[in-house]
Structure formats: structure tokens, C-alpha cells
N, C-alpha and C positions, 0 to 999 in steps of 0.2 A: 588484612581483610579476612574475616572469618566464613565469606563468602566461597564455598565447596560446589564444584561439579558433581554432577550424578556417581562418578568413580571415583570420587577423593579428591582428585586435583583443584585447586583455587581456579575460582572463575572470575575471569576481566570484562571489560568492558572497553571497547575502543570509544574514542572520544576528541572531539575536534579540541578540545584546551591543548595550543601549545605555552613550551615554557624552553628560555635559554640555559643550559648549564655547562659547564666546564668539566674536562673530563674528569678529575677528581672523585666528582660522585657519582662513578659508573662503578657498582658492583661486582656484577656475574651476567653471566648468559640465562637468557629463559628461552624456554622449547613452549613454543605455542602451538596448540593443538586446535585446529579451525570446526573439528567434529567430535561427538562422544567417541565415536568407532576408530579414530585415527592414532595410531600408533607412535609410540615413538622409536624415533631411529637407534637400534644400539649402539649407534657412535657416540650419541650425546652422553649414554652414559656413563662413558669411561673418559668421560673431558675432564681434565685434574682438578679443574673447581669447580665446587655446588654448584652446580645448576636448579632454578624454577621449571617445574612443569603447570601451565596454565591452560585452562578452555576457555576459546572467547568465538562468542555465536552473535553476540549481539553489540549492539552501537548503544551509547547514551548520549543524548541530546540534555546539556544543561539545561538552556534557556525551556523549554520545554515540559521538563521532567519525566520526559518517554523515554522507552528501551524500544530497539530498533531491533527484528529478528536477521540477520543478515544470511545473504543469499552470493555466496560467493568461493575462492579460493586465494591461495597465500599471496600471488601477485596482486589481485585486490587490493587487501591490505595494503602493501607495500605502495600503491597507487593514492589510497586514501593520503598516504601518512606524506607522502609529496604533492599532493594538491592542497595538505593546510599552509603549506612551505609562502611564508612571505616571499623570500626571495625570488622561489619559483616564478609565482605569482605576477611578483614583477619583473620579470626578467625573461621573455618568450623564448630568446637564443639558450640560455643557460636551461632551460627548463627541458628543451628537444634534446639538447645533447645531454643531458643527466639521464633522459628515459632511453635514448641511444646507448647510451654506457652500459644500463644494467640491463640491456637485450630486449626491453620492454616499449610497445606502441606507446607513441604520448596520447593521450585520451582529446578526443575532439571537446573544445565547450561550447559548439553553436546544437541547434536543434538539431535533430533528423529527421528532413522528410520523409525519405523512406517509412522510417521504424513508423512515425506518426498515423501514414495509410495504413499499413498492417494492419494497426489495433485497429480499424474502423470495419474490421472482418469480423462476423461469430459462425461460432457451429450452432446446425441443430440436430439434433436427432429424430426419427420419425417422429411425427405428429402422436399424440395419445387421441388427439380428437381432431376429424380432419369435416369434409362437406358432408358424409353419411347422418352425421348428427349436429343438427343449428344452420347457421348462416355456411351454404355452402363455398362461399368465396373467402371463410375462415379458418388457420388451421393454428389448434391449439396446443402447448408443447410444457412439459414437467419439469423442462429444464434445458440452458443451453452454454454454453461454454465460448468465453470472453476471454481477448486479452487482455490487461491491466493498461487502462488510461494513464500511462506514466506519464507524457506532460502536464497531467492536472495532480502530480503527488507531488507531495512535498517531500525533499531529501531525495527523490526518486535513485540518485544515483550513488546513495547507499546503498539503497534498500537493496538494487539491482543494478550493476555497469551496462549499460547502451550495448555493446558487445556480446551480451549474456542472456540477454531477453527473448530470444527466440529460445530456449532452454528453461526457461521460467516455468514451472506448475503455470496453468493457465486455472483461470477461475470461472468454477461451475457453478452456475448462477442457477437455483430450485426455486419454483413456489413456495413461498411461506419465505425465504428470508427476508431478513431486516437489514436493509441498505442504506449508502448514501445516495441521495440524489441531486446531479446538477440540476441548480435551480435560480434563474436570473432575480426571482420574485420572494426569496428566501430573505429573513429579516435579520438584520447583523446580527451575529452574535457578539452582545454586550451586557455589560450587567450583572445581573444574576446566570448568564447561560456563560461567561466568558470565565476562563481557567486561567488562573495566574502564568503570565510567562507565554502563552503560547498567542500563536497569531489567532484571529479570532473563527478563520477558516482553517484552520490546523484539521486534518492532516492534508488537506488538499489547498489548492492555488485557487480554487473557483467558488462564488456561494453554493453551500448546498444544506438539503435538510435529509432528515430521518427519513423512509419509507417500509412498506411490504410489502415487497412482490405480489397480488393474488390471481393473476394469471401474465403469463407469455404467449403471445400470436403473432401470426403473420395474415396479411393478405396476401391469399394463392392464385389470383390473377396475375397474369403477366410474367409469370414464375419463368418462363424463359429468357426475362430479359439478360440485357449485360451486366446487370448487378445479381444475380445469382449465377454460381460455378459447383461443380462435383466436388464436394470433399476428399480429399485425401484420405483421410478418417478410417480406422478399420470398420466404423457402426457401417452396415449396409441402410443404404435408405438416407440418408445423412446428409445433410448439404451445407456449403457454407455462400454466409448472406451479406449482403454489407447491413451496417448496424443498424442504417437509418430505414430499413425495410422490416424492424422488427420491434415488436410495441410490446407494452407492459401497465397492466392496470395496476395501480398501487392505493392502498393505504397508509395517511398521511401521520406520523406519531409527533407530538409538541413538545416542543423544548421548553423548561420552567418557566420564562415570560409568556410564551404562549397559553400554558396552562393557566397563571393567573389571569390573565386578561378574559379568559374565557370564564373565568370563576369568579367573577366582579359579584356576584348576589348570591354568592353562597359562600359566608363567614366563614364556616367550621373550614369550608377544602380551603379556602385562601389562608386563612390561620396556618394548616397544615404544609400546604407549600411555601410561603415562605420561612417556614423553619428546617425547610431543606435548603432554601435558597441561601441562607445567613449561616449556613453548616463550613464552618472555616476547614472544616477536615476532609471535604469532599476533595477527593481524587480525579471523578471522571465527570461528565458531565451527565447530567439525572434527565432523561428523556420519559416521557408518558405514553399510552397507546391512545389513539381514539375512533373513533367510527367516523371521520371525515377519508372518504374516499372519491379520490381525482377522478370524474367525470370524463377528461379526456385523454385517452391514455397516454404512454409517453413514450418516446423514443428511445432507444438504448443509447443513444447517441447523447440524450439530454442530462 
């Protein structure tokens, strides 16, 4: 592979394709490096045979044809590479005492409730625009800070191990960006909007469409209740809310069916999209902006 890291080193990809071999065609040892910054050990150097030095940051998903930025360290790995294990797989007794042997927890595969409430928490930070100006029972905000809805991601526990996610970047959510949104009323994606190989809700478990943020509020009534608490937060002023107390008005962007449908009397734009649609070379999926904006705003929760 003529695929290079930032520093020289050949860059991998971890990948759920297993394959059986005999030892015979075992080479050498490689030193896998999980960061640009990470060092290697001067032991490895003086091992009597060549050794590979490689960086591997990310996951490849065949069926799919994404790369996965991974959020982890070396026991990770070693967890990934035993939960594609057939055997494992089947065998619940062999599988406890294999993660016992190498001093590592065997990974739970039911849900967590726990983890599930957590994410139903955000921050805010003061208001930019509180009852002084508009609707005084309204208070308006530039930005606010979510955990990641991991049971609605797909692969979630690549991307992040259950264990790790309280250490996760949390994601800060500004006006003006371009979102996904759960949406029960969202229209399959098929067709011309559907990418070879991946599910048709790829990268999430739930329908959902395009959005933009164009504002975040609360209603400041009742702000005592049991669903708000003090942030921890160094922001002074700052509070955290559960999700379903916190709205967002958006603008709605159309996926290529959408677009044609809406351009049924006007030749020239339908000509034009469909020769985006029939583009066998598209990679990502081709979204539009448009000036349809949701009347009723929407839950972060949604």
C-alpha cells in the first residue's frame, strides 16, 4: 500500500473482514501507532527482525464504503479484533474467560440505560437574548453543547466503546449549522437519493432529513422545575436542561427526489438534476438548500 501517514509511516485501516490462515504465513511483527504523536517504544527497534511501523486512526466499513475516524486506545482494538471472532461469538463461556486471560472487562452487548438518560441532558450558556427584548417567557441562545445520540448511530461502538463516552468531545451545536434530523415523516431514502452498499438511513438507525439550525430557545417559565439543574460548567450563568425543554427552529434542505418533485414545470432544473441523479461517480449523497422553513419548532430530542 502506498498509502503514507503524515510522518512517513504506512497508514492502515482496521476492518471487520476476517480471514483463516496457518501460521506459515506469518511474517514479522508490526508496531502500530494509534496517534500521529505516539512514539515508538525503543525496544521494538532492536527486535532481530524487520519490523512495520504503521498509523491506524480509522476503521473501513466495506459494505458501506466509509472510513470511520476512531476514538480510542490500543485495548480498543484488541476488543474490536475479539468481538469479530466467530468463535467468540458463539461460545459466551470461552469468550469471558479469553477477556479474563488478557486482564481485560468482557464488553456488555445489551443497551445502557444509564448512558441512554445522560444524553437526554444539554448545556447552555447564557442567553444572547433573554425577556429584555421579544417574548419575555423566551430566551434565545448561539449555541449549546449535546451529547451524541449514540443509540441512534450506526457502528456506534466503533466510533466510541460504552466505557469511553463520558470522555467523548461533546458536540456544540451553533446557529447556522447543517444537521441531521430525526424525523418519523421523512421519505425513504431510495432511488436516486440511495448510495450503493449502505443502509438507506446510513449513518444512523432512525429516519432522518437535512436541516439548519436558524435559532435555539427555551421557554423560561418554570425554569425551577426538576428538569433543570446547575451546571457543573466553568461558563458562569450556564445551566444544564434536559433536551426535551429545548427547541430549535430549522430550515428544511431537499434530497434529489425531493428536488425533482418540486421541479415538475420547470424543464431546464429537472434536466439538470437528473444528470446529477444518473452521475454513477457520485460518492456522497447531493443535498439542495431551500426556503421551506418548519413552522413548528423542534425538540432536540427529535
Amino acid at each position: 500500500d502506498d498509502t503514507n501517514g503524515k510522518d512517513g509511516n504506512v497508514e492502515i485501516f482496521e476492518t471487520v473482514h476476517v480471514a483463516v490462515v496457518d501460521a506459515s504465513a506469518l511474517l514479522g511483527k508490526m508496531v502500530v501507532k494509534l496517534h500521529q504523536n505516539d512514539v515508538v517504544d525503543t525496544a521494538d527497534w532492536y527486535y532481530s527482525v524487520p519490523i512495520v511501523v504503521a498509523l491506524c486512526e480509522k476503521f473501513y466499513l466495506h459494505r458501506e464504503k466509509d472510513i470511520l475516524q476512531l476514538y480510542y486506545h490500543v485495548e480498543q482494538m484488541i476488543t474490536r479484533g475479539l468481538e469479530c471472532s466467530e468463535v467468540l461469538s458463539n461460545n459466551a463461556r470461552l469468550r469471558k474467560a479469553t477477556y479474563k486471560y488478557l486482564g481485560m472487562a468482557c464488553p456488555t452487548r445489551s443497551d445502557d440505560d444509564y448512558a441512554v438518560k445522560k444524553q437526554s441532558w444539554a448545556e447552555l450558556p447564557p442567553p444572547c437574548i433573554s425577556g429584555t427584548i421579544g417574548d419575555p417567557n423566551v430566551a434565545y441562545y448561539s449555541s449549546c453543547t449535546l451529547s451524541h445520540p449514540w443509540s441512534q448511530i450506526k457502528h456506534n461502538d466503533l466510533l466510541c466503546p460504552k466505557e469511553k463516552r463520558d470522555e467523548f468531545p461533546k458536540w456544540n451545536l451553533c446557529v447556522g449549522d447543517v444537521v441531521a434530523i430525526h424525523c418519523d415523516d421523512s421519505p425513504s431514502v431510495v432511488g436516486v437519493d440511495k448510495l450503493e452498499g449502505r443502509d438507506k438511513w446510513y449513518p444512523y438507525e432512525v429516519k432522518w432529513s437535512h436541516a439548519q439550525i436558524i435559532s435555539i430557545f427555551r421557554y423560561v417559565k418554570d425554569q425551577d422545575s426538576a428538569q433543570t439543574k446547575c451546571s457543573p460548567s466553568h461558563h458562569e450563568g450556564s445551566i444544564s436542561l434536559h433536551m426535551s425543554r429545548i427547541y430549535c427552529h430549522i430550515r428544511w434542505f431537499y434530497r434529489i427526489s425531493d428536488a425533482i418533485e418540486c421541479s415538475s414545470t420547470n424543464q431546464k432544473r429537472l434536466e439538470r438534476l437528473k444528470q446529477i441523479a444518473d452521475d454513477e461517480n457520485r460518492i456522497a449523497e447531493e443535498i439542495f438548500e431551500s426556503g421551506y422553513v418548519e413552522s413548528d419548532p423542534k425538540e432536540l430530542t427529535s
